[in-house]
C-alpha positions as CSV (number, residue, x, y, z in Angstrom):
1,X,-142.5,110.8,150.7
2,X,-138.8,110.8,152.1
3,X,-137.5,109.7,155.0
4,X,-133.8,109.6,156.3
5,X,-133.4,107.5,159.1
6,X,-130.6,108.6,161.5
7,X,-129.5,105.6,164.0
8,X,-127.6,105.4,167.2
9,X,-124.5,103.0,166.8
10,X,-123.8,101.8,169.7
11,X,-124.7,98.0,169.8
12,X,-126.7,96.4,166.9
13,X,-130.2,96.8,168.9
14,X,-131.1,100.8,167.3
15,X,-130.1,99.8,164.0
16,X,-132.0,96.7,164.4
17,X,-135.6,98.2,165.4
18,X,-134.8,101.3,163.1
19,X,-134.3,99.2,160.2
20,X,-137.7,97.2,161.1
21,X,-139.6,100.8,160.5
22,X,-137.8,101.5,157.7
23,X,-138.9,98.3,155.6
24,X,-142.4,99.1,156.6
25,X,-142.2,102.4,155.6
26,X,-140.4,101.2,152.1
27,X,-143.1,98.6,151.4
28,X,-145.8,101.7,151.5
29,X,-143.8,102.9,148.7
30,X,-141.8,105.8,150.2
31,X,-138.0,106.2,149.9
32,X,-135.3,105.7,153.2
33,X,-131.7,106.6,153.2
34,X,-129.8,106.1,156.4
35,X,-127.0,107.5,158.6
36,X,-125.3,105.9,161.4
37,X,-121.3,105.5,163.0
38,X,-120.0,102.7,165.6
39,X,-121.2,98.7,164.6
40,X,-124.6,100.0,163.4
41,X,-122.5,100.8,159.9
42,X,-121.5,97.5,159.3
43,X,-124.7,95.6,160.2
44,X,-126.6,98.1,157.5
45,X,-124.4,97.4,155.0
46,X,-124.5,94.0,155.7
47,X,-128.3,94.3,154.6
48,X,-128.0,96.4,151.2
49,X,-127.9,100.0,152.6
50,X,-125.2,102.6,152.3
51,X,-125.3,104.8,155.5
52,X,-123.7,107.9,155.8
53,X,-121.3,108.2,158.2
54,X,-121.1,110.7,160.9
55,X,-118.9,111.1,164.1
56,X,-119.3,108.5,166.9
57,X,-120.4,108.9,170.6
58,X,-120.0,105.9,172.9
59,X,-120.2,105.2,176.5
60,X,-116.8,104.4,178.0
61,X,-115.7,100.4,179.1
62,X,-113.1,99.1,181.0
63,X,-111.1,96.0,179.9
64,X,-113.0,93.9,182.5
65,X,-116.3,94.8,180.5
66,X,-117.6,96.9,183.0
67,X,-119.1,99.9,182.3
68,X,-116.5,103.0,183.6
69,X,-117.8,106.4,184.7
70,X,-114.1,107.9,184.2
71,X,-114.3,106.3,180.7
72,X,-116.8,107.6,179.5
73,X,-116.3,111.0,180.9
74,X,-113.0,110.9,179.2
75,X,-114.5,109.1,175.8
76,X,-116.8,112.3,175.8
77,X,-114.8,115.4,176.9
78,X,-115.2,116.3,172.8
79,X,-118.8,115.5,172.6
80,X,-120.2,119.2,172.3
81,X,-117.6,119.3,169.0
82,X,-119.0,116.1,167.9
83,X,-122.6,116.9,168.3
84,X,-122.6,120.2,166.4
85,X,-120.7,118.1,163.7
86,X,-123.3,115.7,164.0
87,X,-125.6,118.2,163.2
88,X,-124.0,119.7,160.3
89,X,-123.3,116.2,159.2
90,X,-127.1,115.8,159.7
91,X,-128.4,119.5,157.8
92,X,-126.4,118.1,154.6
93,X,-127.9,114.8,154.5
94,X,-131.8,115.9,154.5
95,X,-131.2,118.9,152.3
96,X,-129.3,116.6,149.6
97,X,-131.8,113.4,150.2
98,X,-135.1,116.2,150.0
99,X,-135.9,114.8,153.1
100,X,-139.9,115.4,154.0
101,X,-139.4,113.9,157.6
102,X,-137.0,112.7,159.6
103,X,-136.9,109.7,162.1
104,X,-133.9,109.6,164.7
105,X,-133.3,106.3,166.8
106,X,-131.9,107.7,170.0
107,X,-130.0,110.7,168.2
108,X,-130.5,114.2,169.5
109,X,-128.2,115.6,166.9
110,X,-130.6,114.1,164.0
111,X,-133.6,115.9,165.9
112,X,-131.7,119.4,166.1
113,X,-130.8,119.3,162.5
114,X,-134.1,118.3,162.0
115,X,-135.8,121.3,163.3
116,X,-132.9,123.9,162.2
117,X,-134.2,122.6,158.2
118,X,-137.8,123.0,159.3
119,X,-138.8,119.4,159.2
120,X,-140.6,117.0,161.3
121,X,-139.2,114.2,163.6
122,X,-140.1,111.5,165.2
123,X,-137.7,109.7,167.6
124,X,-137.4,106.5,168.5
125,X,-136.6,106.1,172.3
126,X,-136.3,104.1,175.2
127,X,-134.0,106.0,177.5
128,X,-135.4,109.2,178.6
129,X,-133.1,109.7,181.9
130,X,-129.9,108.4,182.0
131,X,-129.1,106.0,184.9
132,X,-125.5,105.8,186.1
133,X,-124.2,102.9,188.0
134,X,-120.8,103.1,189.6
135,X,-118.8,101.4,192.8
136,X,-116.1,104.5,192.1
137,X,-116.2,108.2,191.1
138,X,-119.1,108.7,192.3
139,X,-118.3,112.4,192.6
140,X,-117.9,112.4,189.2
141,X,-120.9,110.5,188.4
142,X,-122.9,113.3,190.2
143,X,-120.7,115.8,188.5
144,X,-121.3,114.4,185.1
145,X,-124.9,113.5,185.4
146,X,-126.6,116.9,184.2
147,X,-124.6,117.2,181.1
148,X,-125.3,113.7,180.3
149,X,-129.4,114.7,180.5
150,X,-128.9,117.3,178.5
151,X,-130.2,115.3,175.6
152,X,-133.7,115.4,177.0
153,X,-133.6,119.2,176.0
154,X,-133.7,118.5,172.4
155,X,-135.6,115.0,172.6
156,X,-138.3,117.3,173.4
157,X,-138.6,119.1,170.7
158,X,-139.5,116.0,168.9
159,X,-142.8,116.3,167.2
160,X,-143.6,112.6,168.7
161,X,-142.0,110.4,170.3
162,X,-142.0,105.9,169.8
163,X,-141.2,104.0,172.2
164,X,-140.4,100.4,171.3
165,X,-142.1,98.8,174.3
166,X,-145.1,97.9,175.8
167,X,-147.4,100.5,177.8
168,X,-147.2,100.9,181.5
169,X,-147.6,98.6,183.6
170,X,-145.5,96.0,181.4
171,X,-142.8,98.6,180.0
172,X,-139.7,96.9,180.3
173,X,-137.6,100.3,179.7
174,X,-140.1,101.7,182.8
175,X,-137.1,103.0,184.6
176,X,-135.6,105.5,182.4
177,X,-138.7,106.8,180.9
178,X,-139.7,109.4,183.1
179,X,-140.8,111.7,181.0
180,X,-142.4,115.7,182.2
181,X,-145.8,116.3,181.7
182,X,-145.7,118.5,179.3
183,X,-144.3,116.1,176.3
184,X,-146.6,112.4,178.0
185,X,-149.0,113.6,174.9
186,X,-146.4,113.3,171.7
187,X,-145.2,110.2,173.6
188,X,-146.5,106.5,172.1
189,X,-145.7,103.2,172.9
190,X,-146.3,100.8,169.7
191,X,-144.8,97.4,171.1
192,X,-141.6,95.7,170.0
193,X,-140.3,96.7,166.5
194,X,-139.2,93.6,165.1
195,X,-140.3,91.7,161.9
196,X,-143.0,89.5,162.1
197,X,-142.8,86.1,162.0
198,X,-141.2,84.4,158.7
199,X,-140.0,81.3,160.0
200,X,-142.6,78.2,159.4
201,X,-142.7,74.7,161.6
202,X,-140.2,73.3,159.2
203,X,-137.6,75.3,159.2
204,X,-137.3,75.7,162.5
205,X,-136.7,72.3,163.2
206,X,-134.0,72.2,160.2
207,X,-132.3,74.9,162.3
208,X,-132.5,72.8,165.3
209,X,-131.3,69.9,163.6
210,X,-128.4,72.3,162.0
211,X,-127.3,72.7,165.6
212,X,-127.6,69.7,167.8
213,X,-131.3,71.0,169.3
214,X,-133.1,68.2,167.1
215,X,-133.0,65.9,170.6
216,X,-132.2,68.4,173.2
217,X,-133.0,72.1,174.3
218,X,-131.4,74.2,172.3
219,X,-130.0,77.6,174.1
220,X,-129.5,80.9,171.7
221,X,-126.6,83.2,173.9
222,X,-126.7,86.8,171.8
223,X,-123.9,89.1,173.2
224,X,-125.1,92.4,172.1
225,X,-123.4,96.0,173.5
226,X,-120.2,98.1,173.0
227,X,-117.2,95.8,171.6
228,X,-115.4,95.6,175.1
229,X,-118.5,95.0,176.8
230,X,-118.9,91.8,174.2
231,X,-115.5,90.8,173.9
232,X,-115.4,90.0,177.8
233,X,-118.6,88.1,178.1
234,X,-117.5,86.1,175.3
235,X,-114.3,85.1,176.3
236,X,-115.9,84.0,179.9
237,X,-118.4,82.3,177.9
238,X,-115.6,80.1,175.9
239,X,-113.8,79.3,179.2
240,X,-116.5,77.8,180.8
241,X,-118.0,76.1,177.3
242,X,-115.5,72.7,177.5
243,X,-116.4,72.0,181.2
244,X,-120.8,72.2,180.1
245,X,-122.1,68.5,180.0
246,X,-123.9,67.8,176.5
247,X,-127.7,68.2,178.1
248,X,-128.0,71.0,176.2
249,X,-127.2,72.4,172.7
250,X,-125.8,75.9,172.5
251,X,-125.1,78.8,169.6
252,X,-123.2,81.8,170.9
253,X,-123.0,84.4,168.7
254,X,-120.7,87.8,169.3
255,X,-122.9,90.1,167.1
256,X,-120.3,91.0,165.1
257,X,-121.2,92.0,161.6
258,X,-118.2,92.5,160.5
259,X,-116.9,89.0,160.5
260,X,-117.8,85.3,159.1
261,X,-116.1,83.3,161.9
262,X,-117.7,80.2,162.7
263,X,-116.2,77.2,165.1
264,X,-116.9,74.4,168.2
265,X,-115.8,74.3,171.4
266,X,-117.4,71.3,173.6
267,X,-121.3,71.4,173.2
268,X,-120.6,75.5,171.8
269,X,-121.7,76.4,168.4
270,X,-119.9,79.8,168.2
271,X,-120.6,82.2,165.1
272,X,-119.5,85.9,164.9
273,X,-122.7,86.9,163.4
274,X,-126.0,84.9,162.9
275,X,-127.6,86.0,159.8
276,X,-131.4,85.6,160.5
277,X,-130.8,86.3,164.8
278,X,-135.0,86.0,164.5
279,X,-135.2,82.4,163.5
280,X,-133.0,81.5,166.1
281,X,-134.8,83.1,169.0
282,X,-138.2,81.5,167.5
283,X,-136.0,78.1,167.3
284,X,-134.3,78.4,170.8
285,X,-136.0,77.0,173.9
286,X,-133.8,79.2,175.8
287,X,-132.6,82.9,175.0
288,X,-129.1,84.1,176.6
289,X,-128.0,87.5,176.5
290,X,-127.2,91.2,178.3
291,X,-130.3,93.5,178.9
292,X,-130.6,95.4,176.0
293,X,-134.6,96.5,175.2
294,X,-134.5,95.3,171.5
295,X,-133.7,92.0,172.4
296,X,-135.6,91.4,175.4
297,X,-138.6,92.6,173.6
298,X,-137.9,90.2,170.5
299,X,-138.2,87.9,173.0
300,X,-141.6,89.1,174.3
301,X,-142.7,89.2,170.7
302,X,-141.2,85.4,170.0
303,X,-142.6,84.1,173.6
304,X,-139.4,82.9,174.2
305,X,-138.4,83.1,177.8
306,X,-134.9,84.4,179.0
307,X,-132.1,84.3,180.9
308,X,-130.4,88.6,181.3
309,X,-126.8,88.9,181.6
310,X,-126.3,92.7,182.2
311,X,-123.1,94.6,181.7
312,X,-122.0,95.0,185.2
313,X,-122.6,98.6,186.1
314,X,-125.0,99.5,183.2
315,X,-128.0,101.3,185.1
316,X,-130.1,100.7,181.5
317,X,-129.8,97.3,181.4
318,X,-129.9,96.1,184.6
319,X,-133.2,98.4,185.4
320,X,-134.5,96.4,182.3
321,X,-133.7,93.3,182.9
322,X,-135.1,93.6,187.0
323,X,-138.4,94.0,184.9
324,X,-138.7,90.9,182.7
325,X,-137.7,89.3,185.9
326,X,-140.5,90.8,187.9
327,X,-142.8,89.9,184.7
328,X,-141.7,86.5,184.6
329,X,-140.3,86.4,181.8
330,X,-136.8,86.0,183.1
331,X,-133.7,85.0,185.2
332,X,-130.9,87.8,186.0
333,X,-127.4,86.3,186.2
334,X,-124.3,88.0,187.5
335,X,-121.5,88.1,185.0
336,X,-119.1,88.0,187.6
337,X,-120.0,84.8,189.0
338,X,-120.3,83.1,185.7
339,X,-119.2,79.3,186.3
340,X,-120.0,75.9,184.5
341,X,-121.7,74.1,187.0
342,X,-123.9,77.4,188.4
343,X,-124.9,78.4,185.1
344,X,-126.1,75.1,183.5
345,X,-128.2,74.8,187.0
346,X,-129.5,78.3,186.2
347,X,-130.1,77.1,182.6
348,X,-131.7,74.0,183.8
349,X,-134.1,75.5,186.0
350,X,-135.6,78.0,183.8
351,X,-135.9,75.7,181.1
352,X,-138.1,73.7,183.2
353,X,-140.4,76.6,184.8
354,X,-144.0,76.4,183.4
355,X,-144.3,79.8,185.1
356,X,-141.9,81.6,182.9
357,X,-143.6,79.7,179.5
358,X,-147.4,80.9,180.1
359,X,-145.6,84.5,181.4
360,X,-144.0,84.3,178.1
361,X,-147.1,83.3,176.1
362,X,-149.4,85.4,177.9
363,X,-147.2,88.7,177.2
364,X,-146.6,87.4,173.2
365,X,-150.3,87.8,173.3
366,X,-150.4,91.5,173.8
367,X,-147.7,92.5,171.8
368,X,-149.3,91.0,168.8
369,X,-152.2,93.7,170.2
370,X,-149.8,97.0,169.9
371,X,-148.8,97.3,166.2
372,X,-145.1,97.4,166.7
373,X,-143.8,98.8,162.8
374,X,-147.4,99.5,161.6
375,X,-147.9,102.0,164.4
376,X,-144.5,103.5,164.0
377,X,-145.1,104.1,160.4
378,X,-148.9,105.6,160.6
379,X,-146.7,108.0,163.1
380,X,-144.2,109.3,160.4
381,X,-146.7,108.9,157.8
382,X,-149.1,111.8,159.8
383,X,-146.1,114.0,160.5
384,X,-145.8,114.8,157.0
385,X,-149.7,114.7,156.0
386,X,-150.8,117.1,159.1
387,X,-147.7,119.8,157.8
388,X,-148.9,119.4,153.8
């Protein structure tokens, strides 16, 4: 069997999960080829594939990091060009691979191309409606909204649908997956795709020692997203790192898999890109980052507790990361009042709330229950039996 794998790039966190399905569906012996545009390129060459490129969509960032309505109006005024290239893009690359089924992280293009060739597809999805934040234009937010939705017309016609998250009443992603009745029944929720554990006792506490966690808490801060969105985070992050005290250990890393850039500034570890990002969550004490699903539930799966940065004005994120916080298993922090002395107290604190550990070990439990990859796979693995 063939499968061709057709990934959102916009941040690392669809490429991530889709590649997680795709191991498991290569170590039951079937074949994978990949297409993908935006960062998700680099990070799956960076791991041995060779993804096809197609056009890029993206949501639209101001140079504050703040996610922009007008922006990403204006990023997308070509979209309905790009899309039916997408698709085209999309038609060549399962008739030339002999595709049997196809599995599309977030992209409704890969799904229309998939049933214009007669093929199943199942989608992976965690953002059903599409939740716009904005302190401006909000005519044109209202204006904008139904085209924006317009994606949901084709996600339907996905012969099932994977969510990466736990089942209600602990989905994370709860908020923008609202789905009609008449599609709940292809919809499944398999838990957080992420590799299992491959990190033992020992190495962990080599990679503590590697970064100055060996007689302190060490804190993991992952800025995932768009590269504005990162690139402002960051640079907050590096004006406040020579005022930290040395309590704690830190390793910031931009997510940026295009790059080998490695320095210190004060108690900072910074690295563009952290080859195994796993082991360090299951080596932190502490995870930092926006509000992305993938890594919140890596966390969930790790039992690592959390502390959400979201990208001002990004409805997803900040929806998600409202929920670890009502689970427990996290802190929300405004980027815009990001400060030394306020943040270390923040850190602090949820370092030392027992609450947040057993939240965190008690919801580890019942992701280990779901299936996460497996589940994914028996998924595609049926769409192709039940049509031969």
């Amino acid at each position: 069997m063939f499968i061709h794998v057709a990934v959102c790039g916009i941040g690392l966190g669809h490429a991530s999960r889709s590649l997680v399905v795709a191991r498991e569906l290569m170590r039951r012996g079937h074949g994978v080829s990949f297409s993908a545009y935006g960062q998700a390129v680099p990070y799956l060459e960076r791991t041995g594939f060779s993804p096809s490129r197609v056009p890029a969509v993206k949501y639209g960032v101001g140079d504050d990091g703040v996610v922009s309505v007008k922006k990403t109006i204006k990023e997308n005024i070509t979209l309905p060009a790009r899309f039916l290239s997408q698709v085209g893009a999309e038609a060549v690359n399962i008739s030339e691979t002999g595709t049997d089924c196809v599995v599309s992280d977030t992209r409704a293009s890969a799904v229309a191309a998939a049933k214009l060739m007669n093929k199943p597809v199942a989608t992976i999805l965690n953002q059903y409606n599409l939740l716009l934040e904005t302190r401006r234009h909000r005519r044109a937010a209202k204006l904008a909204e139904p085209a924006l939705q317009a994606a949901q017309l084709i996600w339907d016609l996905s012969d099932v649908i994977i969510v990466p998250d736990l089942p209600p009443p602990s989905t994370i992603s709860e908020a923008t997956l609202d789905f009609p009745r008449k599609i709940v029944n292809r919809v499944l929720y398999v838990g957080p795709l992420v590799d299992p554990p491959a990190v033992s006792q020992q190495e962990m506490m080599s990679l503590r020692r590697t970064y100055g966690g060996s007689d302190k808490p060490l804190v993991l801060i992952t800025i995932s997203g768009g590269l504005e969105e990162k690139r402002r985070l960051v640079e907050k992050f590096l004006e406040i790192a020579p005022r930290l005290s040395s309590r704690f250990s830190y390793v910031l890393s931009t997510a940026n898999p295009g790059g080998g850039e490695s320095f210190r500034v004060g108690s900072f570890y910074v690295s563009s890109w952290v080859e195994d990002l796993d082991s360090m969550i299951m080596a932190a004490d502490l995870v930092v980052g926006r509000g992305g699903l993938t890594l919140i539930t890596k966390c969930m799966a790790y039992g690592k507790k959390m502390l959400l940065i979201p990208t001002p004005q990004h409805g997803e994120q900040n929806a998600n990361a409202l929920k670890a916080k009502e689970l427990g298993l996290a802190e929300v922090y405004d980027q815009d009042m990001l400060d030394a002395s306020e943040f270390e107290a923040v850190v602090s604190d949820v370092l030392e709330n027992s609450r947040m550990d057993h939240a965190a070990k008690t919801h580890q439990s019942r992701v280990r229950e779901l299936g996460g990859a497996g589940r994914a796979a028996d998924a595609v693995e049926r769409l192709v039996l039940n049509l031969s």
